[in-house]
DSSP file (Angstrom, degrees, kcal/mol; ACC not computed):
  #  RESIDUE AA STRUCTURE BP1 BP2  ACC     N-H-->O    O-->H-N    N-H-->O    O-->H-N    TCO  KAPPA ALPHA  PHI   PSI    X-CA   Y-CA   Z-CA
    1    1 A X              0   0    0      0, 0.0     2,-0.1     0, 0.0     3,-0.0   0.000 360.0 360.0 360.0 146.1  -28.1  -12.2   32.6
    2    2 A X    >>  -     0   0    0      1,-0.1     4,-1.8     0, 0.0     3,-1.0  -0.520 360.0 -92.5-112.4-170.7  -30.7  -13.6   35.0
    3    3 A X  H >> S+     0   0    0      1,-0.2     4,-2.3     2,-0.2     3,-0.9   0.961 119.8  59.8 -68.7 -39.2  -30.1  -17.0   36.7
    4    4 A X  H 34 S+     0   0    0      1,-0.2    -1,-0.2     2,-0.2     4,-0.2   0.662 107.6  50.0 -55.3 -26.7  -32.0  -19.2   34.0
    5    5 A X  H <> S+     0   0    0     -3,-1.0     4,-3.2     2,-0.2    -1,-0.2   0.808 109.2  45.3 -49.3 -48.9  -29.5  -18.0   31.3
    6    6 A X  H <X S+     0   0    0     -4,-1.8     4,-1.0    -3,-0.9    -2,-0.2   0.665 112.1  54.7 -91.2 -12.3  -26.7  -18.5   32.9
    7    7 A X  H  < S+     0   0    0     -4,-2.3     4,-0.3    -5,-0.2    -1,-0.2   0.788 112.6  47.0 -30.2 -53.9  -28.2  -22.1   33.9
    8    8 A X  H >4 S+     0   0    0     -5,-0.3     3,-1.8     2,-0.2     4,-0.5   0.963 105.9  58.4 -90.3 -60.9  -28.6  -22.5   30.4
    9    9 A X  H >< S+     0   0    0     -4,-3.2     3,-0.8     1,-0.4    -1,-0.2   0.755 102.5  50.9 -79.8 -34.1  -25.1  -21.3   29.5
   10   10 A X  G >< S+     0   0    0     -4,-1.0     3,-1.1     1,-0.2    -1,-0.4   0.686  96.3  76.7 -77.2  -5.3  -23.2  -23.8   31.5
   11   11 A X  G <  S+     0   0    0     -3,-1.8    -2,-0.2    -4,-0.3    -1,-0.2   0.791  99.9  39.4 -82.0 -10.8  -25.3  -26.3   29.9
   12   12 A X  G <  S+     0   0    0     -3,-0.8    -1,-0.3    -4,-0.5     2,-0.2   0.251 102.3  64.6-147.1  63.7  -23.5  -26.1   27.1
   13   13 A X    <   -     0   0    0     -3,-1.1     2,-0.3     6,-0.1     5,-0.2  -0.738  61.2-158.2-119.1-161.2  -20.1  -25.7   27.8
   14   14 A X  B >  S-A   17   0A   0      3,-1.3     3,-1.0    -2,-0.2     9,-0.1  -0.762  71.9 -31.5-168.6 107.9  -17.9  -28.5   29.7
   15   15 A X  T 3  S-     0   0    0     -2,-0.3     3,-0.1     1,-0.2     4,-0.0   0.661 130.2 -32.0  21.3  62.4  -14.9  -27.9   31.3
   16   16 A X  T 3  S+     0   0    0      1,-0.2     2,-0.4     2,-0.1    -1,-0.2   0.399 114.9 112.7  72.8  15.8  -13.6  -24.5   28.8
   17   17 A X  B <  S-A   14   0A   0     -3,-1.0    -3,-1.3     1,-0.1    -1,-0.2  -0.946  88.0-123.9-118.3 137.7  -15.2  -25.9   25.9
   18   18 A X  S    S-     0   0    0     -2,-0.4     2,-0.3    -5,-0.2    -1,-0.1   0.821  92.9 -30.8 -50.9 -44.7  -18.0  -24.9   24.0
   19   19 A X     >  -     0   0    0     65,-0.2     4,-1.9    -6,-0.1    -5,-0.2  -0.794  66.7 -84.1-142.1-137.9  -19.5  -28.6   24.9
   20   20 A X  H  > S+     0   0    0     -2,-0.3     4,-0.9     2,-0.2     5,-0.1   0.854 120.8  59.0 -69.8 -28.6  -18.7  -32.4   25.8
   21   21 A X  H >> S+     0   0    0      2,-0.2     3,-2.1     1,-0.2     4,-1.5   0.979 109.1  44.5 -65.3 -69.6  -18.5  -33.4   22.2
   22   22 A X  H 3> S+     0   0    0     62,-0.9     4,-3.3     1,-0.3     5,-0.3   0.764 116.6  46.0 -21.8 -64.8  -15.7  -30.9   21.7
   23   23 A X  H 3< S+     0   0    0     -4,-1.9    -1,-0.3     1,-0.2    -2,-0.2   0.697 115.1  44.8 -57.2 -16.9  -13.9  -31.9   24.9
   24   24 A X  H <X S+     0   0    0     -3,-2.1     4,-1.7    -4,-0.9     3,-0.4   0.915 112.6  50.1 -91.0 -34.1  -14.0  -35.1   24.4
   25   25 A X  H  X S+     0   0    0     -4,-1.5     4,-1.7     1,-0.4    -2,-0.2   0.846 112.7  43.9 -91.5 -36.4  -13.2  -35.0   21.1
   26   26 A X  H  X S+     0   0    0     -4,-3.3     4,-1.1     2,-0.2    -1,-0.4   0.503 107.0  63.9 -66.2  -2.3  -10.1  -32.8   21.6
   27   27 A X  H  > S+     0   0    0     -3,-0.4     4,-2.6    -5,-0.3    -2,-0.2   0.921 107.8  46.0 -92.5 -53.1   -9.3  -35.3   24.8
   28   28 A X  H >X S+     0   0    0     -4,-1.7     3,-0.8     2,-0.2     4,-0.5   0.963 109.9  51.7 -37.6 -84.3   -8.9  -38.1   21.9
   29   29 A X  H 3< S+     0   0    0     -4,-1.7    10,-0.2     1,-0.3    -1,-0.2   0.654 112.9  45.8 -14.9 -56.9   -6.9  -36.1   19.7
   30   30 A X  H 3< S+     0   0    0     -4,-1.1    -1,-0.3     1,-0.2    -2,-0.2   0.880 115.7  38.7 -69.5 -46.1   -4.6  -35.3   22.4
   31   31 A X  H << S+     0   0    0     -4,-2.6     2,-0.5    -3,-0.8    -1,-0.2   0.165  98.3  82.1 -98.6  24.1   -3.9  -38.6   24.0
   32   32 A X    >X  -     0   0    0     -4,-0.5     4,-3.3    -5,-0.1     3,-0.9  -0.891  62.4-150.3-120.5  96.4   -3.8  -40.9   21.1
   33   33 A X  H 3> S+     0   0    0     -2,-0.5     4,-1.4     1,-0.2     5,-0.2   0.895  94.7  45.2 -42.7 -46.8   -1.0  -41.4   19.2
   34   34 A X  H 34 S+     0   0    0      1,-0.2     4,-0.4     2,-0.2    -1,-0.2   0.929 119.5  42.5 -51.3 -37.6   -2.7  -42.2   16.0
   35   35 A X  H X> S+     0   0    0     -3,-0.9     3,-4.5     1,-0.2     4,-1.4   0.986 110.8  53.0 -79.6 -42.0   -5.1  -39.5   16.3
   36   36 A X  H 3< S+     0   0    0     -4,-3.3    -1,-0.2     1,-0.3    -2,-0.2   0.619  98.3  65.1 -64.6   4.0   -2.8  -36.9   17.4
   37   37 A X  T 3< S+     0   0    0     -4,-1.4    -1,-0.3    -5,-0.5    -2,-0.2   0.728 105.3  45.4 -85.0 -22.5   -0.8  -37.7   14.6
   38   38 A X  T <4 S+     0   0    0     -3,-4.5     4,-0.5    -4,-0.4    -2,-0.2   0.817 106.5  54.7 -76.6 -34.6   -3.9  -36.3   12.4
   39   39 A X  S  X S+     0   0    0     -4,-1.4     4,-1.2     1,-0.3    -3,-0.1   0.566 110.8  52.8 -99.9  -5.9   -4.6  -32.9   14.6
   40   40 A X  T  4 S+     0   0    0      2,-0.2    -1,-0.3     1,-0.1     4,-0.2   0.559 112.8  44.1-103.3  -7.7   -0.5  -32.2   13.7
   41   41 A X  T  4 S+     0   0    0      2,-0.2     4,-0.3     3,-0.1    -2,-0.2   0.749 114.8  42.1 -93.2  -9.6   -1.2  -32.6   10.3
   42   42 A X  T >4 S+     0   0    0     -4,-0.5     3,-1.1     2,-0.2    -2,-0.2   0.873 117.4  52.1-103.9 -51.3   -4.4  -30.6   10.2
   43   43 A X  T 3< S+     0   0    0     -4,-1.2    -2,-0.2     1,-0.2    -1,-0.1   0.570 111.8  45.4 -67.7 -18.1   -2.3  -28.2   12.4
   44   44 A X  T 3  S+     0   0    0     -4,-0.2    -1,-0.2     2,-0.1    -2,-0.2   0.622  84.7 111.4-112.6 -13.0    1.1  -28.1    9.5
   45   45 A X  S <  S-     0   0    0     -3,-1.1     2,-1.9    -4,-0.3     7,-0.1  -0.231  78.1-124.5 -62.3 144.2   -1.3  -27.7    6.5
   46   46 A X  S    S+     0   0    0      6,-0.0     2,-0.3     0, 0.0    -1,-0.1  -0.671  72.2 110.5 -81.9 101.1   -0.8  -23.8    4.9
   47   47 A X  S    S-     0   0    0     -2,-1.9     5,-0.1     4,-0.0    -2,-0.0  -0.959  74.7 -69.5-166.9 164.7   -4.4  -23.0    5.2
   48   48 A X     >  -     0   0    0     -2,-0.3     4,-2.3     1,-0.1     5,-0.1   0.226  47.7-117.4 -36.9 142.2   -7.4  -20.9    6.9
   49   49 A X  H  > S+     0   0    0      1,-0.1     4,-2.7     2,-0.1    42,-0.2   0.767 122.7  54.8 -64.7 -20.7   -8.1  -21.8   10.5
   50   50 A X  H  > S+     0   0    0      2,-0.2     4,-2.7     3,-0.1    -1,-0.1   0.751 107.0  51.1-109.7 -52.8  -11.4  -22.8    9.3
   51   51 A X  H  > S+     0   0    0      1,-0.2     4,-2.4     2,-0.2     5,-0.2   0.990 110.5  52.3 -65.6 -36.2   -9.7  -25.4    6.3
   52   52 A X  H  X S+     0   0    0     -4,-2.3     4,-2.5     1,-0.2     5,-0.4   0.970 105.2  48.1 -51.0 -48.5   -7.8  -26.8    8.7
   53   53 A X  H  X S+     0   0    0     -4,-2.7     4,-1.7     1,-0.2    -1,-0.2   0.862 108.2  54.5 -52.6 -31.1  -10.7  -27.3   10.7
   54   54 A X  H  X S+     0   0    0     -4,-2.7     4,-2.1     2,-0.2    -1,-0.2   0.820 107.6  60.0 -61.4 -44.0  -12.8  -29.1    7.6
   55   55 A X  H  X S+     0   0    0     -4,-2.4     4,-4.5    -3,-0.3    -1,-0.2   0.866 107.0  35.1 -55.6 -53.7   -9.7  -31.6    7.2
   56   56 A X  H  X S+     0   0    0     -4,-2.5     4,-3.0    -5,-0.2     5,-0.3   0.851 118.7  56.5 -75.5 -25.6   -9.4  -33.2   10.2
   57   57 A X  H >X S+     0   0    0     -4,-1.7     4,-1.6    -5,-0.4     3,-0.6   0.964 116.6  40.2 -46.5 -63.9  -13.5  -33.0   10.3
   58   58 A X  H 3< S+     0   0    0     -4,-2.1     5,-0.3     1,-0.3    -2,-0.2   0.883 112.6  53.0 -42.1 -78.9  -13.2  -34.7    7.1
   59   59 A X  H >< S+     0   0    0     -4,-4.5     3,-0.6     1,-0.2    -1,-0.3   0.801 108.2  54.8 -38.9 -41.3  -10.3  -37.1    8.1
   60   60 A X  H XX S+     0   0    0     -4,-3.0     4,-1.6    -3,-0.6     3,-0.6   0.844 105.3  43.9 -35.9 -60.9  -12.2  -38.2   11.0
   61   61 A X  T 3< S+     0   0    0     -4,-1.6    -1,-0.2     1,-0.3    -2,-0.1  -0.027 101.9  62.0-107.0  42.8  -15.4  -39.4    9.6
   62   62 A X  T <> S+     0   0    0     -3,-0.6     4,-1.0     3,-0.1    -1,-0.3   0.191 109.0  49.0-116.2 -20.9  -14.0  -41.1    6.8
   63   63 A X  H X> S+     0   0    0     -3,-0.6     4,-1.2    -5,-0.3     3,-1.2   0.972 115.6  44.3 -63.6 -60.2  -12.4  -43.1   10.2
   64   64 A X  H 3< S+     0   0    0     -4,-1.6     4,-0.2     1,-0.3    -3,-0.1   0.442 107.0  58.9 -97.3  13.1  -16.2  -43.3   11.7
   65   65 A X  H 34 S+     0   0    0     -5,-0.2    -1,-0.3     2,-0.1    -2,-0.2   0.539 109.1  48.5-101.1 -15.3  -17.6  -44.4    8.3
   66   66 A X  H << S+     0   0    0     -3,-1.2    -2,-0.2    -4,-1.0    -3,-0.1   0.992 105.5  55.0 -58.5 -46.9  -15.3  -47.4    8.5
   67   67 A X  S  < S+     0   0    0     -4,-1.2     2,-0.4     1,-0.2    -3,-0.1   0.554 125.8  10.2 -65.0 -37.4  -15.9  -48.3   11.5
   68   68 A X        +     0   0    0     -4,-0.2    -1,-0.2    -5,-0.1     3,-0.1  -0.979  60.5 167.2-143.7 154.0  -19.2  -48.6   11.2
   69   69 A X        +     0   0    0     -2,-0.4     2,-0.5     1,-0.1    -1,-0.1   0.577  45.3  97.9-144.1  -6.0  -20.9  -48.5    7.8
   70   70 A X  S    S-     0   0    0      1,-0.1     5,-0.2     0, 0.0    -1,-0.1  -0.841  84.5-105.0-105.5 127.7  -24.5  -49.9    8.3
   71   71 A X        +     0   0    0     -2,-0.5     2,-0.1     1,-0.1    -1,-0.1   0.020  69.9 128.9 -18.8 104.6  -27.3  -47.9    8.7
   72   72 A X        -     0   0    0      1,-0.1    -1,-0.1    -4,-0.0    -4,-0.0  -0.368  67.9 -95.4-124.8-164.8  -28.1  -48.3   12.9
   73   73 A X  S >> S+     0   0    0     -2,-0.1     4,-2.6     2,-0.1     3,-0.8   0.549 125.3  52.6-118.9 -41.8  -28.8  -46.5   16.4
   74   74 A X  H >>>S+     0   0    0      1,-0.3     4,-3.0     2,-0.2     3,-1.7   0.901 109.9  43.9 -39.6 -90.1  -25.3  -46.7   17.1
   75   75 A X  H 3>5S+     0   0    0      1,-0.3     4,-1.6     2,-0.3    -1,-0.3   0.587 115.2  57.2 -14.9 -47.3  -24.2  -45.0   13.8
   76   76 A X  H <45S+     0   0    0     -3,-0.8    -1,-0.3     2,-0.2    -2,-0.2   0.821 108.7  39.1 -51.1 -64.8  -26.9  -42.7   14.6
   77   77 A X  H <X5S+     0   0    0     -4,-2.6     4,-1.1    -3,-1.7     3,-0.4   0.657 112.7  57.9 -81.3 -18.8  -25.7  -41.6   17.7
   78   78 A X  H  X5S+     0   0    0     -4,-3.0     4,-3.1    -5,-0.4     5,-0.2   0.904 108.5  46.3 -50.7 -49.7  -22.2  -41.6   16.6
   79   79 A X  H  <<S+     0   0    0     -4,-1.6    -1,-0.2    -5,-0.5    -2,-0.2   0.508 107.7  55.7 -76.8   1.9  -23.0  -39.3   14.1
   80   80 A X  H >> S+     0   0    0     -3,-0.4     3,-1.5    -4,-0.2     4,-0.6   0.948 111.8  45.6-119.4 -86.3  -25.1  -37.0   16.3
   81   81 A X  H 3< S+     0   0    0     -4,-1.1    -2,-0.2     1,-0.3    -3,-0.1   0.578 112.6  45.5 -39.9 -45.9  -22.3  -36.6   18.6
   82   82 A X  T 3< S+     0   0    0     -4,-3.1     3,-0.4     1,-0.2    -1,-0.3   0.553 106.9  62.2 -88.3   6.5  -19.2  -36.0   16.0
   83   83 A X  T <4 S+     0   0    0     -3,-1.5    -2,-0.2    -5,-0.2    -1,-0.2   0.706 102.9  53.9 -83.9 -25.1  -21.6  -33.5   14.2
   84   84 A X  S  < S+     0   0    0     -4,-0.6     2,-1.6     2,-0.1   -62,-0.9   0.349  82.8 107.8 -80.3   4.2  -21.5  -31.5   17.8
   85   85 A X        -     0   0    0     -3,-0.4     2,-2.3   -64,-0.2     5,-0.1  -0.506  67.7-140.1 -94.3 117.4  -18.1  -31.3   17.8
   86   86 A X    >>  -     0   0    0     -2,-1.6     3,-2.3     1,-0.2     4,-1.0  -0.205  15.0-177.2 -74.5  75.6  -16.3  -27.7   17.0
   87   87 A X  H 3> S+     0   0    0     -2,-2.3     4,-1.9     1,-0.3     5,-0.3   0.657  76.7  62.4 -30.4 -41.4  -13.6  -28.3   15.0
   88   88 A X  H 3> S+     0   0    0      2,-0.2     4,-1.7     1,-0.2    -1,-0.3   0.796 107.7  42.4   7.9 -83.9  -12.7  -24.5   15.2
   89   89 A X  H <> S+     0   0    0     -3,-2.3     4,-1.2     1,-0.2    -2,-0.2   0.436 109.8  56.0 -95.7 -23.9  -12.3  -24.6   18.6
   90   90 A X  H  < S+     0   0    0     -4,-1.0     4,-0.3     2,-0.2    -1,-0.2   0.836 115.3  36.9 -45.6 -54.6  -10.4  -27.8   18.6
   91   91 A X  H >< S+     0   0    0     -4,-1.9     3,-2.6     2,-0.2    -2,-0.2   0.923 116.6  52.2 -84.9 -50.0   -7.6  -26.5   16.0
   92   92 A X  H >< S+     0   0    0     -4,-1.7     3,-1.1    -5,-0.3    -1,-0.2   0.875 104.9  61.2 -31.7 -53.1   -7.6  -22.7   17.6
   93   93 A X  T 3< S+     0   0    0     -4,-1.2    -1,-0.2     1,-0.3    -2,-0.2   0.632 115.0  30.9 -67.6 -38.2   -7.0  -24.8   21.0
   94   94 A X  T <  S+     0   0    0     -3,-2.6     2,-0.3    -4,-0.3    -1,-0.3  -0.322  85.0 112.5-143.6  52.8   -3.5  -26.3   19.6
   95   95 A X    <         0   0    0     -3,-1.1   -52,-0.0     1,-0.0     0, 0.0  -0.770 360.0 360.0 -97.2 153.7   -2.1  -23.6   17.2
   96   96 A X              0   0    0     -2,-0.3    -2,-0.0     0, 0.0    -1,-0.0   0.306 360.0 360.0 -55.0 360.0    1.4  -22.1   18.8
């Protein structure tokens, strides 16, 4: 791999995560009761690593369509940001 790849490859991960959104988003998860009460329920469902993942996706942005619900740049960039997030790699990350 020559250097400009491997430039390129840490640009998008972020400290063992495929990127920021992910870390950040697992960072939440973890240290927040409320939320980490969602990523052990997405974690206790009998299903596919991959349903699990869809659920809490799911569970989530029915959270960040309360939160905001008119059409914005905020809302914009919110949604840009939890749309980066690997849910995947998030539930893989906190299976036993």
């Amino acid at each position: 791999m020559n250097e400009s790849a491997v430039e390129q490859q840490a640009n998008l991960t972020y400290n063992g995560w495929s990127n920021y959104e992910t870390w950040l988003g697992h960072l939440w998860l973890t240290n927040d009761e409320y939320n980490y009460s969602i990523l052990c329920e997405a974690l206790e469902l009998e299903a596919e690593v991959s349903d699990k993942a869809e659920w809490l996706k799911r569970s989530l942005s029915w959270q960040l369509e309360d939160i905001i619900d008119e059409a914005s740049l905020w809302q914009d960039l919110l949604n840009q940001a939890f749309s980066r997030i690997d849910w995947i790699e998030i539930i893989q990350n906190n299976l036993d």
